[in-house]
C-alpha positions as semicolon CSV with decimal commas, in nm:
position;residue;x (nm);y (nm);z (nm)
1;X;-0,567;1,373;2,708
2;X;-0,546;1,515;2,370
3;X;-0,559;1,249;2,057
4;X;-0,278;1,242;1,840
5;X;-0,305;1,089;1,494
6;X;-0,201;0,784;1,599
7;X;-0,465;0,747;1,870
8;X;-0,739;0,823;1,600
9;X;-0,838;0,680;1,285
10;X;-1,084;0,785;1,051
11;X;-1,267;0,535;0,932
12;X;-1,516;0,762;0,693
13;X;-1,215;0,997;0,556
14;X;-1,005;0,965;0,269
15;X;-0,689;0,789;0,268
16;X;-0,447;1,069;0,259
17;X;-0,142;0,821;0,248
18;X;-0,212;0,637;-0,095
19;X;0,084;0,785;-0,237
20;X;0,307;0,668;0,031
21;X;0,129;0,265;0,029
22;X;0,158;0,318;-0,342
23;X;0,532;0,361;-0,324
24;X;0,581;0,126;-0,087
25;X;0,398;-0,192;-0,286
26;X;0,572;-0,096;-0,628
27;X;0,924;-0,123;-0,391
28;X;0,834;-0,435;-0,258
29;X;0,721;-0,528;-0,631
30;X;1,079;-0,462;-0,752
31;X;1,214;-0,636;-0,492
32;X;1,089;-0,968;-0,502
33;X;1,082;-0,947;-0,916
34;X;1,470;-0,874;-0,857
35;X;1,567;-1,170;-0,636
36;X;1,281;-1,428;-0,867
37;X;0,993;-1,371;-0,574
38;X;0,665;-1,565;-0,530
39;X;0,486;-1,518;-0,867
40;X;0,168;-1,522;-0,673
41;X;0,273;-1,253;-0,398
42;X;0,405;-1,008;-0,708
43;X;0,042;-1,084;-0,870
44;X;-0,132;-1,004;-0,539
45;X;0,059;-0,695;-0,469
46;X;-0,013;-0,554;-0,818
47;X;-0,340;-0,591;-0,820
48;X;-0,365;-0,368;-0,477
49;X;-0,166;-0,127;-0,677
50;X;-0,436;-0,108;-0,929
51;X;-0,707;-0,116;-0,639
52;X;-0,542;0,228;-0,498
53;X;-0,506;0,358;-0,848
54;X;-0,848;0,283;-0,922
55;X;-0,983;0,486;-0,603
């Protein structure tokens, strides 16, 4: 059976979809900052943001 990305991961590689994860937690930022979100979560989700920038 050959492995398909999705029946692989590499654990020692880089993460090749930071851009994409990036996107995705500044979207969900904007979202919950739009509708008056969970302080807390907003908080939490930035700081992964600046993990991932960080890297």
């Amino acid at each position: 059976m050959e492995d398909t990305r999705d029946d692989v991961e590499d654990v020692g590689g880089p993460l090749t979809d930071v851009p994409l994860i990036l996107e995705d937690l500044l979207c969900q930022i904007e979202e919950l900052r739009a509708t008056d979100g969970d302080v807390d979560v907003i908080a939490d989700l930035l700081a992964q943001v600046e993990l991932l920038q960080g890297r």
